[in-house]
Structures are given as C-alpha cells and as structure tokens.
PAZAPA-4460 file (N, C-alpha, C; in steps of 0.05 Angstrom, whole numbers, plus 32768, in hexadecimal, padded with zeros to 4 digits):
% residues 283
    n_x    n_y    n_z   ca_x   ca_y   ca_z    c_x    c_y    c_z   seq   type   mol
   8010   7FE8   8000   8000   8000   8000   8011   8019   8000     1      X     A
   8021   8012   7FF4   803A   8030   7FF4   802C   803F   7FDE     2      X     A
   802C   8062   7FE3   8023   8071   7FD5   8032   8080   7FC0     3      X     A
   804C   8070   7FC2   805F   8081   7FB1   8058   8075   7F92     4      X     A
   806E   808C   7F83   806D   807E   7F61   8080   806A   7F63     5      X     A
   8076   8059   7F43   8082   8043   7F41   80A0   8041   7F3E     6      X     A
   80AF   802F   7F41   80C6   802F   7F34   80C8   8022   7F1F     7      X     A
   80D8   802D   7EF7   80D5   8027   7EE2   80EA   800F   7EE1     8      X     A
   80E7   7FFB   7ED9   80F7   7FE3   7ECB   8107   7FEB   7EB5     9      X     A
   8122   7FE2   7EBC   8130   7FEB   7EA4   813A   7FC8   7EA2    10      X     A
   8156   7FC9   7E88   8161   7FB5   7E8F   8174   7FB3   7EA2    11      X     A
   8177   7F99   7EB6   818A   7F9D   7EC9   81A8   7F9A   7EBE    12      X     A
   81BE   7FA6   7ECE   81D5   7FAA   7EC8   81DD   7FAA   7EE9    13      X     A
   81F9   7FA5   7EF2   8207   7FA8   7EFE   8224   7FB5   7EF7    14      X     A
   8233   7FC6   7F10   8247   7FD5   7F0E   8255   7FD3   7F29    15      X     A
   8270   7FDA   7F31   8272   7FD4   7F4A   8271   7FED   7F59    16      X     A
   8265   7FEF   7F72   8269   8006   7F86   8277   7FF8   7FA2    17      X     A
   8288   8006   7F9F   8296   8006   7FC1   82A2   7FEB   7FC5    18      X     A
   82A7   7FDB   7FA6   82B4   7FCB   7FA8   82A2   7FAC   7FA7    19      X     A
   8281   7FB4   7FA1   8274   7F9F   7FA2   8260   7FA3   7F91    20      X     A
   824F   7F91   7F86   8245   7F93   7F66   8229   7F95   7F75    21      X     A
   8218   7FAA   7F69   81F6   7FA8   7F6A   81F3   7FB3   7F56    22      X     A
   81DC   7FB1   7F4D   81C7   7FB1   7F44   81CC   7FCD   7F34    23      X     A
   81C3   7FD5   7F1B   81C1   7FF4   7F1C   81AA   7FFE   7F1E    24      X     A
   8193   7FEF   7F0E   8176   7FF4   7F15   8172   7FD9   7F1E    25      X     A
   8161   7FD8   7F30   8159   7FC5   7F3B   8132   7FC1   7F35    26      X     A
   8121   7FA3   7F28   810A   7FB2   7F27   8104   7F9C   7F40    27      X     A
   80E5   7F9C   7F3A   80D7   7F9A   7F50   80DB   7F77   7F55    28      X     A
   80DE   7F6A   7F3C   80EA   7F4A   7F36   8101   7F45   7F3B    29      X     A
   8113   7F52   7F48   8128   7F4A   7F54   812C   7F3D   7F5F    30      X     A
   812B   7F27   7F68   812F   7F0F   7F83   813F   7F18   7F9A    31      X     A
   8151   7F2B   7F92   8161   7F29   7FAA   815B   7F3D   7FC4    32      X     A
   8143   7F4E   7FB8   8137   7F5C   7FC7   811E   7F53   7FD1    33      X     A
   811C   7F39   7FCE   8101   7F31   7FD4   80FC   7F2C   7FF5    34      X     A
   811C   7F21   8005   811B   7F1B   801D   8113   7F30   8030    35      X     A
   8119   7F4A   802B   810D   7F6A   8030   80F5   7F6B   8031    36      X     A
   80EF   7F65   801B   80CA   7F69   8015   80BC   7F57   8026    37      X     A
   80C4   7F38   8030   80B9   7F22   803B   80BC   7F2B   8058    38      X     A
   80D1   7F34   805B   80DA   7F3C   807E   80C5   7F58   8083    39      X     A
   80C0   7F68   8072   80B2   7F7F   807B   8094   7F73   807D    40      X     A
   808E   7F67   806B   8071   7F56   8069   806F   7F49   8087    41      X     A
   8079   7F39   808F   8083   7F2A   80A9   8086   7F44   80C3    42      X     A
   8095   7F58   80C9   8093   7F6C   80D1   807E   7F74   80E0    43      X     A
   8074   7F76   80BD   8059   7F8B   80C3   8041   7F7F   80CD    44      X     A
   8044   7F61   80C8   802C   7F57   80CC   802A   7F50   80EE    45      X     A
   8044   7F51   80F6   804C   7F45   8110   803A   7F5E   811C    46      X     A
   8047   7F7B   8117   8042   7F8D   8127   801F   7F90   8129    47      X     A
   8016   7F8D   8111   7FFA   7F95   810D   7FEC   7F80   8122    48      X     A
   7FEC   7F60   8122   7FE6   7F4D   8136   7FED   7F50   814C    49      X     A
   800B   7F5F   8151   8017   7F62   8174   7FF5   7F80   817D    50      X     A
   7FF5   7F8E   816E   7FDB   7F9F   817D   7FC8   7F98   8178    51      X     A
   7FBB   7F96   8169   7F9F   7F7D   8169   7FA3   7F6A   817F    52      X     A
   7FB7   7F50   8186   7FB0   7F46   8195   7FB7   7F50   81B8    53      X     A
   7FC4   7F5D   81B4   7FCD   7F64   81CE   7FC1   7F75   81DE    54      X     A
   7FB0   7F8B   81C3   7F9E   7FA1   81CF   7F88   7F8E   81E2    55      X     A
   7F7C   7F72   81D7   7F75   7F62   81E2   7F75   7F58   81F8    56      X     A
   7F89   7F4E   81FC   7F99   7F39   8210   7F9B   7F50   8226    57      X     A
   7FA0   7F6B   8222   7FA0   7F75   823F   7F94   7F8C   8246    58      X     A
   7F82   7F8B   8235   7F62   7F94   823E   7F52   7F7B   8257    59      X     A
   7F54   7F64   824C   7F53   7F57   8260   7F64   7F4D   827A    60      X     A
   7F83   7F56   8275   7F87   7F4E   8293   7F85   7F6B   829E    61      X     A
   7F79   7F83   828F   7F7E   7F93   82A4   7F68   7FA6   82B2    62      X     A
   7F53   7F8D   82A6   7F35   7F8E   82A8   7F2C   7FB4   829E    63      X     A
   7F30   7FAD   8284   7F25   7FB9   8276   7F35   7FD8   826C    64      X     A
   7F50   7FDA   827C   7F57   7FFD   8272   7F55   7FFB   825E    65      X     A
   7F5F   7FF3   8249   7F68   7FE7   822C   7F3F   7FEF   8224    66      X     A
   7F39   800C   8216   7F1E   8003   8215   7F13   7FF8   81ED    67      X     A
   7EFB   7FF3   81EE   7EF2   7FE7   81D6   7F03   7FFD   81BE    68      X     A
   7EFB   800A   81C5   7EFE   8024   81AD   7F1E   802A   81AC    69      X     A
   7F30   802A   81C4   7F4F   802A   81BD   7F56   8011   81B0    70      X     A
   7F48   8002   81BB   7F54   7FDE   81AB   7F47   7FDB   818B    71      X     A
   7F37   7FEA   8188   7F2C   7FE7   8167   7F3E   8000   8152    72      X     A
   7F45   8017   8162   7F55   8027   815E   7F77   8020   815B    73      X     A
   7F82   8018   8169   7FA1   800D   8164   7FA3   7FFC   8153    74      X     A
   7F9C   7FEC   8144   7FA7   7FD5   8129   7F9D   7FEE   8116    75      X     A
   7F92   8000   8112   7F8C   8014   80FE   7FA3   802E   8104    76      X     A
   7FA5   8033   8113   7FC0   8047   8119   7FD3   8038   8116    77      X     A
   7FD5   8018   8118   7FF9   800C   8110   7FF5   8011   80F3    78      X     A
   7FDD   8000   80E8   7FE4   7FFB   80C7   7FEC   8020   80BC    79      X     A
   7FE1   803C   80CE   7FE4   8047   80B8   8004   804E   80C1    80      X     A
   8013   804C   80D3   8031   8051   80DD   803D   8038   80C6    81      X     A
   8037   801C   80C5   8045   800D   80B7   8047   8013   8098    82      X     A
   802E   8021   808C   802A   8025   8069   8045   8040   8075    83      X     A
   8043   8052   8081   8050   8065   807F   8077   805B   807E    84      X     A
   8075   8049   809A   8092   804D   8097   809E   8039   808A    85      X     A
   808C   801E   807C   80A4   8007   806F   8086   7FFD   8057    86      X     A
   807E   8010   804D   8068   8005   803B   8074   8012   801D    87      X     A
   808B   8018   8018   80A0   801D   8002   80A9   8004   7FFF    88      X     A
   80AF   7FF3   8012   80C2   7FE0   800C   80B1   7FC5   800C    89      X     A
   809C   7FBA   800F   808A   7FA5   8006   8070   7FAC   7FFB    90      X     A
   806C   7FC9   8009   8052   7FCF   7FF7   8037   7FC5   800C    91      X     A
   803D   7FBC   8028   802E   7FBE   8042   801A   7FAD   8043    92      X     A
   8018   7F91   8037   7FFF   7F90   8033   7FED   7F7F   8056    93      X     A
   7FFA   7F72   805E   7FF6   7F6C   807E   7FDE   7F56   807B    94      X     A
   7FD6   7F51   8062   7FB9   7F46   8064   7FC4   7F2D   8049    95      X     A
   7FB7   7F12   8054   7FBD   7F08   8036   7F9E   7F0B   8025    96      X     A
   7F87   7F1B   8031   7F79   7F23   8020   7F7E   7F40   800F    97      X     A
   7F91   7F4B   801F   7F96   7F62   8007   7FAE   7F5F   7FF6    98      X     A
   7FBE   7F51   7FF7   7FD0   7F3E   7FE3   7FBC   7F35   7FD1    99      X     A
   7FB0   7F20   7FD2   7F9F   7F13   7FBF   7F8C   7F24   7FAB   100      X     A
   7F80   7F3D   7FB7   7F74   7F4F   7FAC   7F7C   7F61   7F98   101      X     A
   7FA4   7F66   7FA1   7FAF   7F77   7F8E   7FB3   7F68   7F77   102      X     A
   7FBE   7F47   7F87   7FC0   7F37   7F6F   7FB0   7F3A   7F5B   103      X     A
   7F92   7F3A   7F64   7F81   7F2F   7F4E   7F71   7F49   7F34   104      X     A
   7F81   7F62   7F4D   7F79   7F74   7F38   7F92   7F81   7F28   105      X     A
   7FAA   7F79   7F2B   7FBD   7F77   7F17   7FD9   7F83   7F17   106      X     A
   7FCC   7F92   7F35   7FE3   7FA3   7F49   7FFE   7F90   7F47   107      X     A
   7FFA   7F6E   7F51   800E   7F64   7F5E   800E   7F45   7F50   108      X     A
   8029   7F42   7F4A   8036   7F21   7F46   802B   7F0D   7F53   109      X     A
   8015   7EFC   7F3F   8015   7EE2   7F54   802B   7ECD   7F5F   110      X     A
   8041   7ECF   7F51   8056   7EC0   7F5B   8063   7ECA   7F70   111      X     A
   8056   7EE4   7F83   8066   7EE9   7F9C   8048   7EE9   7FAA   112      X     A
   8035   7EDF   7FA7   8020   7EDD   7FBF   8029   7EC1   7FCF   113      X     A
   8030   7EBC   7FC6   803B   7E9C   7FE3   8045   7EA3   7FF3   114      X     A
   805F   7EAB   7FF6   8071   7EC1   8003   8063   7ECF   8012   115      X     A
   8056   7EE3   800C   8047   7EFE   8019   8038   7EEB   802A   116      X     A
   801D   7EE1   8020   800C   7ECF   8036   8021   7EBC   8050   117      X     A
   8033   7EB3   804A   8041   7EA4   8058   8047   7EB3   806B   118      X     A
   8058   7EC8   8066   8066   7ED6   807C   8057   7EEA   808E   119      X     A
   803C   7EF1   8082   8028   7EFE   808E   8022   7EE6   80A6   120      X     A
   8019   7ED3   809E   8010   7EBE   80B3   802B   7EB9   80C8   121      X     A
   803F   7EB6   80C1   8053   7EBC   80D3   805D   7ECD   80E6   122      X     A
   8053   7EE2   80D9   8058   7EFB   80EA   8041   7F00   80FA   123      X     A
   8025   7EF5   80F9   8010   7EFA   810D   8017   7EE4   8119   124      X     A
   801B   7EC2   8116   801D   7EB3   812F   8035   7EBF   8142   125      X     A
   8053   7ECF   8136   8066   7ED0   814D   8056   7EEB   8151   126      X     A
   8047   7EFA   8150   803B   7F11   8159   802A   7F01   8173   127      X     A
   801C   7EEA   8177   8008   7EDC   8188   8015   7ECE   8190   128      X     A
   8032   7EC7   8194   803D   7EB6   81A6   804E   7EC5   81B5   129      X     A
   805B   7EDF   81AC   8062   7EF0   81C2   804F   7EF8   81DA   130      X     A
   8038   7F05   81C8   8021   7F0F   81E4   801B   7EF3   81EF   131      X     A
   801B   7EE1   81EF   8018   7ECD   81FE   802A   7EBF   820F   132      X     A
   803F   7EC2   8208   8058   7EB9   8216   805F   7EDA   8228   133      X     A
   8057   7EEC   8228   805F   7F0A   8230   8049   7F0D   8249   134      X     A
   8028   7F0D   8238   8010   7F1E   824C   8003   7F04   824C   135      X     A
   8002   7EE2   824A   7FE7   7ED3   8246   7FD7   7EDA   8232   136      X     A
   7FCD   7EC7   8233   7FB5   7EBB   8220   7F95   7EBC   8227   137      X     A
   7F98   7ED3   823B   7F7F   7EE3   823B   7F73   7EE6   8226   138      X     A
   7F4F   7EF0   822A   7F3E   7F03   8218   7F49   7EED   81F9   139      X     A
   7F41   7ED1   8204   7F46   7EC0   81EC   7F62   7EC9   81E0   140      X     A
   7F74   7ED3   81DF   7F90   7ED8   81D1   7F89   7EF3   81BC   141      X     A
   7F76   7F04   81BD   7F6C   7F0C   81A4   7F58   7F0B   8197   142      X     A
   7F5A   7EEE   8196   7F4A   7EDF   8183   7F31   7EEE   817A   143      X     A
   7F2E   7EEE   8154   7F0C   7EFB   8156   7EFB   7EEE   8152   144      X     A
   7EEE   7EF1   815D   7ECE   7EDE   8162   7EB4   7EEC   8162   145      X     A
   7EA0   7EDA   814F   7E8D   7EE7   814A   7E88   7EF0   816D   146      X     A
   7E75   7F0D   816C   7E63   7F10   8187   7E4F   7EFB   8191   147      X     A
   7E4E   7F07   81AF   7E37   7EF5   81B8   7E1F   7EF2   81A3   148      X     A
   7E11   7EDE   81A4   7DF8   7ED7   818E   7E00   7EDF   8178   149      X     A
   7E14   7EE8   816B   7E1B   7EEA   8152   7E1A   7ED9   8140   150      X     A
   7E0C   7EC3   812E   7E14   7EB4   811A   7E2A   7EB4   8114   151      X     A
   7E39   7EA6   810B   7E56   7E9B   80FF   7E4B   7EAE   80D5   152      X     A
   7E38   7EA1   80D1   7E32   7EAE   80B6   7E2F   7EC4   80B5   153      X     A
   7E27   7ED6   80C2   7E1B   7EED   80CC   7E3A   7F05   80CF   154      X     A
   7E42   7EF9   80DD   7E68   7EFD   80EB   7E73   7EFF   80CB   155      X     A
   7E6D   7EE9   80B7   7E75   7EEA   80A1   7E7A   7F00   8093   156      X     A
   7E5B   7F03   808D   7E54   7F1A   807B   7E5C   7F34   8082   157      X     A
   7E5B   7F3A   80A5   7E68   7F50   80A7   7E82   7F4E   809F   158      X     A
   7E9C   7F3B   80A6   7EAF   7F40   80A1   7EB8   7F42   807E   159      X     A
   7EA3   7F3B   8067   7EA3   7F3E   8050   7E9E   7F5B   804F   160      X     A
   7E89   7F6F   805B   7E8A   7F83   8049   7E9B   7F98   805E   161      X     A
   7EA0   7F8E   8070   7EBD   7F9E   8081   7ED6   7F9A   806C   162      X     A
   7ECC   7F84   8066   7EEE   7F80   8058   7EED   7F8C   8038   163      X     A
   7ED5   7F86   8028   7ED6   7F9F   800F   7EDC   7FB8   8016   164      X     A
   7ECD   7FC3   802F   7ED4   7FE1   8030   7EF2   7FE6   8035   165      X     A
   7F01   7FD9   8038   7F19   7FD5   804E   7F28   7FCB   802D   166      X     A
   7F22   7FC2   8019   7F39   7FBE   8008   7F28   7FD0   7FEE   167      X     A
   7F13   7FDA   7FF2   7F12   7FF3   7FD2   7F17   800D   7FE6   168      X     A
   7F1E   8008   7FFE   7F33   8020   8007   7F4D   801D   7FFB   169      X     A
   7F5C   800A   8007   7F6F   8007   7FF3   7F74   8009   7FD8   170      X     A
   7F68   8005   7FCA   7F69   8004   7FB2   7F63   8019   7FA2   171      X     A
   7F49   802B   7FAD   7F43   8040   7FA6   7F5A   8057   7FAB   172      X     A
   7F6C   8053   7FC8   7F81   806B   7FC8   7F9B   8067   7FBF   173      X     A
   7F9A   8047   7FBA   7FB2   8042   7FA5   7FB7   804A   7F8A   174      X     A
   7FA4   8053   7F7A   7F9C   8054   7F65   7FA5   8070   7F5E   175      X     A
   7FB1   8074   7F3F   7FBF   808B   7F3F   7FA8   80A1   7F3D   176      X     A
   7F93   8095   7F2F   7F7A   80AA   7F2F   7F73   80B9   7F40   177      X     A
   7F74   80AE   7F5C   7F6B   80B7   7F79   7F76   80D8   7F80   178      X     A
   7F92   80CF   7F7A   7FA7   80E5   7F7D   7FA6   80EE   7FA1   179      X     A
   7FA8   80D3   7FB3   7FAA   80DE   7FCB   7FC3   80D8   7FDA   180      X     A
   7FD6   80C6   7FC0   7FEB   80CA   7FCE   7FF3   80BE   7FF3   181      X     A
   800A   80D1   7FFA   8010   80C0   8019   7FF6   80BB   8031   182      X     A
   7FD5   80C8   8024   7FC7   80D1   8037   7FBA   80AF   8035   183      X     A
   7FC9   809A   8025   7FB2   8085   8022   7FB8   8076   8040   184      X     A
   7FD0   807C   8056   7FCE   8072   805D   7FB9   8073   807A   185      X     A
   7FB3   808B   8074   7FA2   809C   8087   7F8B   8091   8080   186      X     A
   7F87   808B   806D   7F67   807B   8064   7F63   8064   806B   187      X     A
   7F7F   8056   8062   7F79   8039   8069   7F75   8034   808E   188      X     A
   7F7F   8044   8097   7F8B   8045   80AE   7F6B   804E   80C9   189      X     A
   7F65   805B   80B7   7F4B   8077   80C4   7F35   8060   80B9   190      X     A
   7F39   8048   80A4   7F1D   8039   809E   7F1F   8021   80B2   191      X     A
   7F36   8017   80BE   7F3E   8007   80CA   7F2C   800A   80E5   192      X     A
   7F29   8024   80F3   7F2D   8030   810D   7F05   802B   8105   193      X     A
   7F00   803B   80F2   7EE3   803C   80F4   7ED3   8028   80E6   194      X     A
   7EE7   800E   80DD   7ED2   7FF6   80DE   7ED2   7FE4   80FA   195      X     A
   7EE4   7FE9   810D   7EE7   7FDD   8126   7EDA   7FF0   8134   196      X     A
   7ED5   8006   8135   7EBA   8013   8148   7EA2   800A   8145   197      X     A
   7E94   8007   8130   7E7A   8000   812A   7E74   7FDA   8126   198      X     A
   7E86   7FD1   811F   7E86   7FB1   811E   7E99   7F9B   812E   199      X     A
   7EA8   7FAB   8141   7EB8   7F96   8153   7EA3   7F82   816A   200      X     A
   7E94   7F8B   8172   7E7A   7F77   817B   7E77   7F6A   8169   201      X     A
   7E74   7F67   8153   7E66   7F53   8139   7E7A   7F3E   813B   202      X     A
   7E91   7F48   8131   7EA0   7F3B   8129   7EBC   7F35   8124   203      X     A
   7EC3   7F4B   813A   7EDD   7F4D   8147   7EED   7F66   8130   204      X     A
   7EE4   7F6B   8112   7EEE   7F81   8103   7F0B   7F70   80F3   205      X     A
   7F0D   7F58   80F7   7F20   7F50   80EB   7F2C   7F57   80D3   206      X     A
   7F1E   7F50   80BB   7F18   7F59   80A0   7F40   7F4A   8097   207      X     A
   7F4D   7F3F   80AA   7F60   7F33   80A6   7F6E   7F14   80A8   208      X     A
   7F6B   7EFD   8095   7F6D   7EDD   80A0   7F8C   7EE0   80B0   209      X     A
   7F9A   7EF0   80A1   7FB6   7EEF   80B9   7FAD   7EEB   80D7   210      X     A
   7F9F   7F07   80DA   7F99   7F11   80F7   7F8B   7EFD   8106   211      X     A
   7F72   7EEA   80F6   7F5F   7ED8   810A   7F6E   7EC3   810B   212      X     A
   7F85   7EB5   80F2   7F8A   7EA1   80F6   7FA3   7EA9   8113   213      X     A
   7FB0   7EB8   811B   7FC2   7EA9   8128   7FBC   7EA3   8141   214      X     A
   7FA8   7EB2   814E   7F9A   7EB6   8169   7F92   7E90   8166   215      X     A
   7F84   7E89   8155   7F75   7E73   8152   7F91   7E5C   814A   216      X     A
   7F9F   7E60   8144   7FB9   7E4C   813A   7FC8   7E48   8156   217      X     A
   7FCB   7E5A   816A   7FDC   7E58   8185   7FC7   7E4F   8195   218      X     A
   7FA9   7E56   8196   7F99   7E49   81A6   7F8E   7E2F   81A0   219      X     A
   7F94   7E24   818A   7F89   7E06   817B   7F6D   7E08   817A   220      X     A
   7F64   7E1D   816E   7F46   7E23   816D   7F3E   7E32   815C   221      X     A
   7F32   7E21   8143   7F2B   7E30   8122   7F0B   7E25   811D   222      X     A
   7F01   7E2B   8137   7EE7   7E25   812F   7ED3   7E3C   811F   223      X     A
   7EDA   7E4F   8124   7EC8   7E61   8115   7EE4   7E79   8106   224      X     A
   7EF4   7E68   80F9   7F0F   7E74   80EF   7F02   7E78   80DC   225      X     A
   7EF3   7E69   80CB   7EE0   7E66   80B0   7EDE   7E85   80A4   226      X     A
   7ED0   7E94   80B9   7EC3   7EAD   80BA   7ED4   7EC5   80AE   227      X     A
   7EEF   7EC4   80BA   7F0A   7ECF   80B3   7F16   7ECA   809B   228      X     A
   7F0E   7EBA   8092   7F1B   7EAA   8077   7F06   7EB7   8062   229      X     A
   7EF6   7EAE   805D   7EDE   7EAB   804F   7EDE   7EC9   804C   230      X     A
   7ED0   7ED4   805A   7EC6   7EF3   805D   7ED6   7F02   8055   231      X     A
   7EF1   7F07   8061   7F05   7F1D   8058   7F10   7F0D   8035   232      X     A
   7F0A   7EF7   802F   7F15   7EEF   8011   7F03   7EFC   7FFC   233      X     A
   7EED   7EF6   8005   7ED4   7EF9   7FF0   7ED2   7F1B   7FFA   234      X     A
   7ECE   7F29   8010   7ECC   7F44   8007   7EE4   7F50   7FFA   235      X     A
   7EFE   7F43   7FF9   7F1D   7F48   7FEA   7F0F   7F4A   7FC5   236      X     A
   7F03   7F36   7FC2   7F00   7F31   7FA7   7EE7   7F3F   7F9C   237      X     A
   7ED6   7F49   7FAA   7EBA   7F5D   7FA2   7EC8   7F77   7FAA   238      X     A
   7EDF   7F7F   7FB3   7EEB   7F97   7FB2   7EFB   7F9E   7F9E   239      X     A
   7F02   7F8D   7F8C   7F12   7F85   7F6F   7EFA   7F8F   7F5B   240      X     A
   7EE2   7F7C   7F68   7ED5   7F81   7F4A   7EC8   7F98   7F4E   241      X     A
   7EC0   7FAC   7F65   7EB5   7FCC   7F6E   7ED3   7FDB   7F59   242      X     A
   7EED   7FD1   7F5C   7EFA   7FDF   7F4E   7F01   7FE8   7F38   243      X     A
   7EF5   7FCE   7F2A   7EF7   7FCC   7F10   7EDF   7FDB   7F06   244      X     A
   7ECB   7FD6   7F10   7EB4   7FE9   7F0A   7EB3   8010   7F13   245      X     A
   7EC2   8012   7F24   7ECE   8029   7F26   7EDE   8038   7F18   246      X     A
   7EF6   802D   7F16   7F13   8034   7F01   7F16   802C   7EE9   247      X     A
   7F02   8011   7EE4   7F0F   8001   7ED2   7F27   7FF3   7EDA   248      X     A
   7F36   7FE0   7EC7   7F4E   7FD1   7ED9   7F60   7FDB   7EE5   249      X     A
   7F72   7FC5   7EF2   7F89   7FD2   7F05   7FA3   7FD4   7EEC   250      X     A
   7FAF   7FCC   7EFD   7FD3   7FD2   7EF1   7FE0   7FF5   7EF0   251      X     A
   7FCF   8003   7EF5   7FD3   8020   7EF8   7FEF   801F   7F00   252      X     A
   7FFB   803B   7F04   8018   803F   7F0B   8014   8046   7F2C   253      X     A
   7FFC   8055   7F39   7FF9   804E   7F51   7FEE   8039   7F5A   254      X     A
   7FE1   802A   7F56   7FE3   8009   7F53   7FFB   8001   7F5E   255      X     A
   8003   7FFC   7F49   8021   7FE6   7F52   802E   7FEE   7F60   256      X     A
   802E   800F   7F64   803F   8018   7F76   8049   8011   7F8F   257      X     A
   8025   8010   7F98   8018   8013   7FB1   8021   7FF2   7FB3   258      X     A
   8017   7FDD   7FA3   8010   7FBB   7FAB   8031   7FBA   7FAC   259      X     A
   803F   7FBC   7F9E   8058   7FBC   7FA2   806E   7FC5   7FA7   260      X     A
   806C   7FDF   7FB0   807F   7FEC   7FC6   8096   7FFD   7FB5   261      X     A
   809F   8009   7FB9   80B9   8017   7FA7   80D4   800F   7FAE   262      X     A
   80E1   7FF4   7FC2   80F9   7FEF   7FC5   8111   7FF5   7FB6   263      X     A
   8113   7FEA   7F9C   8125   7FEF   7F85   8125   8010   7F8D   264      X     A
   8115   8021   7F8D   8121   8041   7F8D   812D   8048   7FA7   265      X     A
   8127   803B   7FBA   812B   8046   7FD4   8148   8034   7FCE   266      X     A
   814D   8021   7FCA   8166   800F   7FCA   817B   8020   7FB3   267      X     A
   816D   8028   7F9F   8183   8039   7F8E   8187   8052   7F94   268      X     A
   8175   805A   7FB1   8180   8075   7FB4   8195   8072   7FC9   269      X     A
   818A   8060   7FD7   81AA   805D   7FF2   81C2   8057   7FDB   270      X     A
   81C4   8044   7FCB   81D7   8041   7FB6   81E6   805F   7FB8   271      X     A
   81D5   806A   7FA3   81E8   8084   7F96   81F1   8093   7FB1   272      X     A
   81E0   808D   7FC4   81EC   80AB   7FDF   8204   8096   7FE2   273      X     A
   8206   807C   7FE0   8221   8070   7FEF   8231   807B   7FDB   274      X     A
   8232   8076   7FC3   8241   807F   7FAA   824D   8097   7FB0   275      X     A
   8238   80AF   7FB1   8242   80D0   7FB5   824F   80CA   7FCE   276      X     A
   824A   80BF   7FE3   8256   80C8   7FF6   8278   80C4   7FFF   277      X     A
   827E   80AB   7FE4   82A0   8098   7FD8   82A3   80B3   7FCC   278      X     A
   829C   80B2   7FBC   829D   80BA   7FA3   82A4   80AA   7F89   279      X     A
   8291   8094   7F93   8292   8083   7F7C   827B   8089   7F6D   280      X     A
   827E   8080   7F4B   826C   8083   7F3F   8250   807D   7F3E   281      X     A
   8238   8087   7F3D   8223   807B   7F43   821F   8065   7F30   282      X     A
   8213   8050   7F3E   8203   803E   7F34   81F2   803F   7F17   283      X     A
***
C-alpha cells in the first residue's frame, strides 16, 4: 500500500561500487531483494497482531483499562504508522486477503503470493506467542469471535462487507486517479478504526485470516475460523470487481506502486549517496 510512484524497469546491468558489484537498476523481479520484502511483510504483520492481540489480552487482565474503542482503534493507528514507515519496501499488505486482491486485479505477481501469505501467517502466530508467553492467554488470546448470539453466518457476512469496504479503500487510494497520495494511509488506517467501532460486537472487525488464524492456531481452536477465511476472501474479491466497475482495470502506475512498494528506488538511492559520499561513480 505504498503511495509512492513506480519504479521503471530497465535492463539490468551491474558495475562495481566500493569494491562490490550491485545492481544498477534494480526492478521489482529481482530475487535478491525479495528477502526484504518477505521480512517487512513478516514485520508488519507481527506488529499489526502484537496490538490486536494484546490490546486484548490486557484489557482483560486489567479488567478492562484497555477500553473497547482504544482496542478497535490501535491495529488501525499501527497499519497507518506501518504503510508510512516500511510500505515502500513490500508495499504493506498485512492481509493475505489484500495480497490476493491486488493479485487479482493486476497490481501484483502471482508467483510472489505464497511468500507474502506465508510470512503474514508467521508473523501473526510469533505476534500470539509472545503475548502469551509475556501477558497469558487471557480474553481467549485475542481471538475473534462471532458476539454473543451472533450466528457464525451472520459474523460472516459482516466480516465480507467490512472487508470490501476495507480493500476498495485500498484500492481506491492506490490508484493513480485518486491522486491522494501519502494520505492513503490515513484512510486505510481511519477505515480500520471505524469499522471496529461500529462492528467489533459482531464480529470482532477482523476483515483479516492472518489476524483470526493465529489467536486460533496457538489456542488449537478453529471452530468458527471459517468466518475469517470465507468473509474477508470473498469481500477481497467483490472489492476487485466494485473496482473494475469504478476505474475500469488495474495495472495503473499507482497500482503497482502501492501493491508493490518502491524498494529498487529507495535501494538505488542509498547506492548513489554511498557512491557520492567515496566518490565513486554512481551506479
């Protein structure tokens, strides 16, 4: 969800700086920058699950300071700090329903959604095994769960059209048309906060399978995981097709920007400052 412009593909070449060979342009298919992009994915997802679940976990041991509205509020104030400070370098997506979404509308490579999903799930279980090994396994670990008398189907559907609104946000401020630039993360961030005011009773506001699965993976309990899965996929993919009917298709230059992050520029600008600062030739 990085709001910057894209970086252009040239052909790659190598030259040496400071005595060691990179890259001169680097594009977004580089492999060797991919371990960056997987670690920030991993990161980010950790941090986004460490306050989601933790806002949790000690609200209940501390009978209640932690209140509804700060705990639906903090995973929306992280995601918009994380698009801001490392959403250049993977492109932020924290969700493997908003991966799949950029995928499918043309933003992003399906041969790096394994990866992304993987390390997202990684980074929310060691996000739910710290607060649990740290504060207990209170207030269920997190965990979201439909409300009292809530249907499991019901829990569904909200977390489907939580989760469209929550990815043709994305999509809509990704888009070069929008023209809103660094403010998308304030949107994504500010839609986060006010779908967990009005629907965290329903349905805990997940709108993320990272986030429900790890609470439910450390507690051995995926009985109503279904809800998390299901809901945030299918509103991922009716927020594709709201887009397409909006914009028309993806692939835009704020598009890809955003689904895939600008590393290569930020990597070729440290380059040249190391260069100027030898006074070796740039890259």
């Amino acid at each position: 969800m990085d709001p910057g412009p894209p970086s252009l593909a040239r052909p790659a070449r190598s030259r040496a700086l400071l005595g060691l060979e990179f890259p001169a342009t680097i594009d977004f298919d580089n492999d060797e920058l991919e371990w960056r992009r997987l670690f920030s994915e991993l990161f980010g997802t950790f941090l986004l699950v460490l306050v989601g679940v933790g806002g949790a976990v000690v609200a209940a041991t501390s009978h209640g300071q932690v209140t509804r509205a700060a705990a639906v509020a903090s995973p929306g104030l992280m995601v918009m700090a994380i698009i801001l400070f490392m959403g250049a370098v993977s492109g932020a997506h924290l969700n493997p329903a908003v991966t799949l979404s950029f995928t499918l509308r043309g933003d992003f490579p399906w041969r790096r959604v394994p990866g992304y999903i993987l390390v997202q799930l990684i980074g929310a279980a060691l996000a739910c095994l710290f607060v649990r090994e740290v504060l207990g396994g209170a207030g269920h670990l997190g965990a979201t769960l439909p409300g009292s008398h809530i249907a499991d189907w019901k829990a569904m559907l909200i977390e489907l059209v939580l989760t469209l609104g929550l990815v043709s946000t994305i999509l809509g401020t990704a888009s070069r048309a929008q023209n809103v630039g660094t403010l998308s993360a304030v949107a994504v961030g500010g839609y986060i906060v006010l779908a967990g005011l009005w629907s965290s009773p329903i349905s805990g506001a997940s709108m993320n399978p990272a986030r429900s699965f790890a609470p439910d993976l450390i507690r051995g309990n995926f009985a109503h995981y279904w809800v998390y899965l299901v809901g945030p996929l299918a509103g991922g993919v009716l927020a594709v097709g709201a887009a397409w009917m909006l914009r028309g298709p993806g692939g835009d230059a704020g598009g890809l920007a955003a689904a895939q992050g600008r590393l290569e520029r930020v990597v070729r600008a440290g380059l040249e400052s190391e260069a100027s600062a030898s006074g070796a030739p740039k890259p």
